[in-house]
C-alpha positions, -999 to +999 in steps of 0.1 A: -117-150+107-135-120+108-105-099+100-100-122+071-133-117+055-132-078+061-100-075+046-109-100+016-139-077+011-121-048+002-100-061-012-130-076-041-147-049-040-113-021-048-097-046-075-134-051-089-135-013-091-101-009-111-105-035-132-138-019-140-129+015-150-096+004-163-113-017-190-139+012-193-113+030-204-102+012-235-140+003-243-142+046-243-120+051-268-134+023-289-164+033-287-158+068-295-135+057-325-163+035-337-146+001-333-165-026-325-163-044-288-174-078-286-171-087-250-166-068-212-161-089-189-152-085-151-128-117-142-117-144-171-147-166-183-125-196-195-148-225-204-177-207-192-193-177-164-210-167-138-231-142-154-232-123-191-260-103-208-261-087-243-287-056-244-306-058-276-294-042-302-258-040-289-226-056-303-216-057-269-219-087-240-211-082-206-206-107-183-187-119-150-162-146-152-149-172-127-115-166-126-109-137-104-076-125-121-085-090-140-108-087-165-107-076-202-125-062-231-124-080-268-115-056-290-129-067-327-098-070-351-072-073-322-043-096-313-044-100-274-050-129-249-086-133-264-079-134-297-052-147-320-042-141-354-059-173-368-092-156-359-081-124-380-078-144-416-110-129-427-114-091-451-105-062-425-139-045-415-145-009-413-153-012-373-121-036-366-096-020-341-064-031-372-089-008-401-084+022-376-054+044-382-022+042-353-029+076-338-062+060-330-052+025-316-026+041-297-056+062-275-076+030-272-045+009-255-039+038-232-075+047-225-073+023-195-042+037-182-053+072-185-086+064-165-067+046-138-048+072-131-072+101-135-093+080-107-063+078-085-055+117-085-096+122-085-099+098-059-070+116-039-091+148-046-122+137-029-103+123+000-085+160+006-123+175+001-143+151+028-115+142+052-082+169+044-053+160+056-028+159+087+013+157+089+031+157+118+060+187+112+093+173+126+110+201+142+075+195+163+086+163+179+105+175+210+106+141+227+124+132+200+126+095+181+128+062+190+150+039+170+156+000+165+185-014+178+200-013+143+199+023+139+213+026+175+242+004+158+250+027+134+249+058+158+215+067+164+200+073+199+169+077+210+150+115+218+176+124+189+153+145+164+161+139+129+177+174+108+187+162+075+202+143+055+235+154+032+210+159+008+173+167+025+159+187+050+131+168+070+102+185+073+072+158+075+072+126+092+065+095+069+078+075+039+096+101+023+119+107+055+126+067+056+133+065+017+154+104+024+177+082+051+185+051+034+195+072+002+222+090+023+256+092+038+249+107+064+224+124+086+224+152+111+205+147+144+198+171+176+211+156+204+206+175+237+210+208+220+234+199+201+238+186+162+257+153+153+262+136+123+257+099+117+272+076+089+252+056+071+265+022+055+268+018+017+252-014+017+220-002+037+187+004+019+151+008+022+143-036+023+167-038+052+155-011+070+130-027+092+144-057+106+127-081+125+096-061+119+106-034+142+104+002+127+139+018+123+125+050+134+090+060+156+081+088+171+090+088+208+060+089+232+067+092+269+051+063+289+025+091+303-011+089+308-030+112+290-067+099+294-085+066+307-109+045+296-139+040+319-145+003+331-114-004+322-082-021+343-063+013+344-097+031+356-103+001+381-061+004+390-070+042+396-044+057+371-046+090+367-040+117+338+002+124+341+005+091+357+045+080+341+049+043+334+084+034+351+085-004+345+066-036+330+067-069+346+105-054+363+116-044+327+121-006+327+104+014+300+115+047+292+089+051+264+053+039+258+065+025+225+085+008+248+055-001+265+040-015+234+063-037+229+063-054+263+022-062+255+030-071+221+057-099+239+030-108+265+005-116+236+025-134+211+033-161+241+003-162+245-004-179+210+013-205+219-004-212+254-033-237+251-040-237+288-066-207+297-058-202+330-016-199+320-029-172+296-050-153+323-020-158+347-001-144+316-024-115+316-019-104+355+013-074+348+030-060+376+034-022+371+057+007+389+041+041+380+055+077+393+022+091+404+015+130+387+006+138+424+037+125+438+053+093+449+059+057+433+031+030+431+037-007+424+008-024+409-005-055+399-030-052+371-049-075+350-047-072+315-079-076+292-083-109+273-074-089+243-042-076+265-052-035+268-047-016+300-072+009+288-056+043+286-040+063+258-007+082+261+003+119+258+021+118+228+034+156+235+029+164+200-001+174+176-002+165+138-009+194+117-045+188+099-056+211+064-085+213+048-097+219+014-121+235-004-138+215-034-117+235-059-088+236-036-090+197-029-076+189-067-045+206-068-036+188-039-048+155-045-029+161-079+001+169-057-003+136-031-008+111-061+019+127-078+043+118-050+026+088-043+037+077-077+072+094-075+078+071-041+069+038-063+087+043-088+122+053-067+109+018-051+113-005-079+146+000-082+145-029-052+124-057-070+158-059-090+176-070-060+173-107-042+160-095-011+132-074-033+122-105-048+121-119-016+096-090-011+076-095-035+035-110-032+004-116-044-037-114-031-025-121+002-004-092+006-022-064-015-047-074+012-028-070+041-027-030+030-066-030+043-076-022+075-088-050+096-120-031+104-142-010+078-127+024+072-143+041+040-111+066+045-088+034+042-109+020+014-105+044-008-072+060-001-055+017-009-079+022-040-063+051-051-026+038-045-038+005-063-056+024-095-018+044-095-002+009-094-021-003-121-017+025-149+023+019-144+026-013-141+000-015-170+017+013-193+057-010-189+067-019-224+061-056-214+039-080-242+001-084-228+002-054-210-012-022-224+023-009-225+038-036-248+011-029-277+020+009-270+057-003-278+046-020-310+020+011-323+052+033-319+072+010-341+047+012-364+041+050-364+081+055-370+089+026-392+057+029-410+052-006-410+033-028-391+047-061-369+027-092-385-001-104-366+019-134-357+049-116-343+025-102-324+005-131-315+039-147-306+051-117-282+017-119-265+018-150-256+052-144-241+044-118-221+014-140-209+039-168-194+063-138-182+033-126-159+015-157-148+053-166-139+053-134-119+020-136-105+026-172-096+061-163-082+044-137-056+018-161-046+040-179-037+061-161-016+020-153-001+017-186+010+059-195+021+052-163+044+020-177+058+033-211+068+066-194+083 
């Protein structure tokens, strides 16, 4: 439950954020093109809202709705989901958004794209200026990779250390490796010295990649002791810093991601114990460890009630960490949104497919992206790739998004006409079914997931 509420939290406060400065955005350019804005509201205030003011002396009322869906800004003199084109039978007004000349209504409908993403890459900025950043350099891993049993299918083995591809040189552990792979034919490995090359099927892609919920590739880490945890079962068991993990309940294990999967076993049969003392039985692990001083030791340990030993392994490798100056920080932000944006848009080429609609979801699983525990670094690093999700998805040429009244203002400016305010009262509402479809759709596949 608590894992629930500090993910739902985030989650709030981030999309509470966006929406903010996203409709902040548009209210900008308004503003500065001296068109009148009626309401701001955070959330939809159908009916009626939780909270709204009106400074004196301002056109403007802000408020809070119930409805915690988006939020929007009522533009005076404006076809959108606020207003329709019955309430526009009155004289045009000097301050009404359809008196105001294209060039003009065309900044205030991107205004909120442009802010969402100039937050993103400023956001990224800030992240490269307090924190920096840290890759881990593949020709570095010398253990090697560890790969699902599909990719040892298809030809890979594991301590193999990924080359290329027929196309890309890996350099950097991460997403762009994974999407790298299932683009290609084939890819070249290191295998005991030695380079081999390993088909890859036509039909494989980047959905399919990580079945069962096992990662097609990790990075091998020898089942070594690197460092204890006082008052903990390995300190109590007496392990010892080079201490190699041989086997786990008389399964051998070769890797401690091997390792990690053996606990993750033990606990998920767990759930479905009610008795306590099966699950503390559950908990007692029978260990064979090579000793770093010499000799073979079998142990039986018990596990905590949250199923740690208490020791970390020595992942024989060390991630590369930069740092940034404040001026130096936005070049590279710039440069990590950028490819942050480059990897979602190669992505979306999946949603097209049945398994990427399969994919697809809602609240549940933007928040599943947070941390379980409170991590400002997180926080703002999802806000950032959300604020970058918005701007696209906003800016698509789709009715009642920003992008589809872009579409129209560019009709306009070439045909020199404009659409009728019922045409475009008509193709908002549209696009209004088209996304509560969608949203209704992913929500959907939210809550199938959670009950299967």
């Amino acid at each position: 439950m608590e894992t629930f509420l500090i993910r739902a939290l985030q989650l709030i406060m981030s999309l509470a954020f966006l929406v903010i400065i996203h409709e902040g955005g548009h209210f900008l350019f308004a503003k500065l093109f001296k068109v009148r804005v009626t309401k701001f509201y955070l959330f939809f205030d159908p009916w009626f809202s939780l909270f709204k003011w009106k400074p004196k002396n301002s056109e403007t009322e802000y408020g809070i709705g119930w409805v915690p869906l988006g939020g929007y800004v009522q533009i005076a003199g404006m076809v959108d989901e606020t207003q329709n084109s019955e309430d526009l039978n009155h004289p045009v007004e000097p301050w009404e958004f359809r008196a105001k000349p294209a060039w003009q209504r065309l900044l205030i409908m991107v205004g909120g794209v442009v802010v969402n993403f100039v937050a993103a890459l400023f956001i990224y900025s800030m992240l490269m200026f307090t924190w920096g950043d840290s890759y881990i350099s593949v020709p570095e891993l010398k253990n090697g990779m560890k790969f699902s049993q599909q990719a040892k299918d298809m030809g890979f083995r594991d301590g193999d250390i990924l080359l290329r591809t027929n196309e890309t040189e890996f350099d950097v552990y991460g997403a762009d490796m994974l999407r790298a792979i299932a683009d290609a034919e084939t890819v070249t490995v290191l295998r005991h010295g030695q380079e081999v090359t390993v088909s890859i099927p036509e039909e494989f892609g980047l959905l399919n990649m990580n079945q069962g919920g096992v990662p097609f590739v990790d990075i091998l880490i020898p089942p070594v002791v690197d460092s204890v945890v006082a008052e903990t079962p390995a300190a109590q068991a007496g392990l010892q810093k080079g201490d190699k993990f041989l086997a786990f309940n008389g399964r051998p294990v070769n890797s401690y991601n091997e390792f990690t999967e053996c606990v993750a076993a033990l606990r998920a049969k767990s759930d479905s114990i009610t008795l306590p003392e099966k699950v503390e039985a559950l908990r007692n692990v029978d260990f064979i460890v090579a000793r770093a001083a010499g000799g073979q030791d079998t142990l039986t340990i018990q596990l905590t009630p949250d199923f740690k030993l208490g020791f970390t392994a020595d992942k024989g490798y060390e991630p590369t960490h930069l740092t940034y100056s404040f001026w130096e920080s936005f070049p590279a932000g710039t440069a990590y949104g950028m490819n942050v944006l480059k990897g979602y848009v190669d992505d979306l080429k999946y949603v097209f497919t049945k398994e990427g609609a399969a994919t697809l979801g809602g609240f549940g699983t933007i928040g599943s992206i947070f941390p379980a525990t409170w991590d400002w670094y997180l926080f703002w690093k999802m806000t950032a790739f959300l604020s970058i999700i918005l701007a696209f998805m906003n800016i698509l040429p789709i009715p009642a998004l920003d992008g589809g009244h872009v579409l129209f203002l560019l009709y306009e400016i070439i045909a020199r006409r404009k659409p009728s305010d019922k045409f475009m009262e008509r193709a908002q509402m549209v696009g209004m079914i088209l996304l509560f479809g969608l949203m209704i759709f992913a929500n959907f596949n939210d809550i199938v997931r959670f009950l299967f």
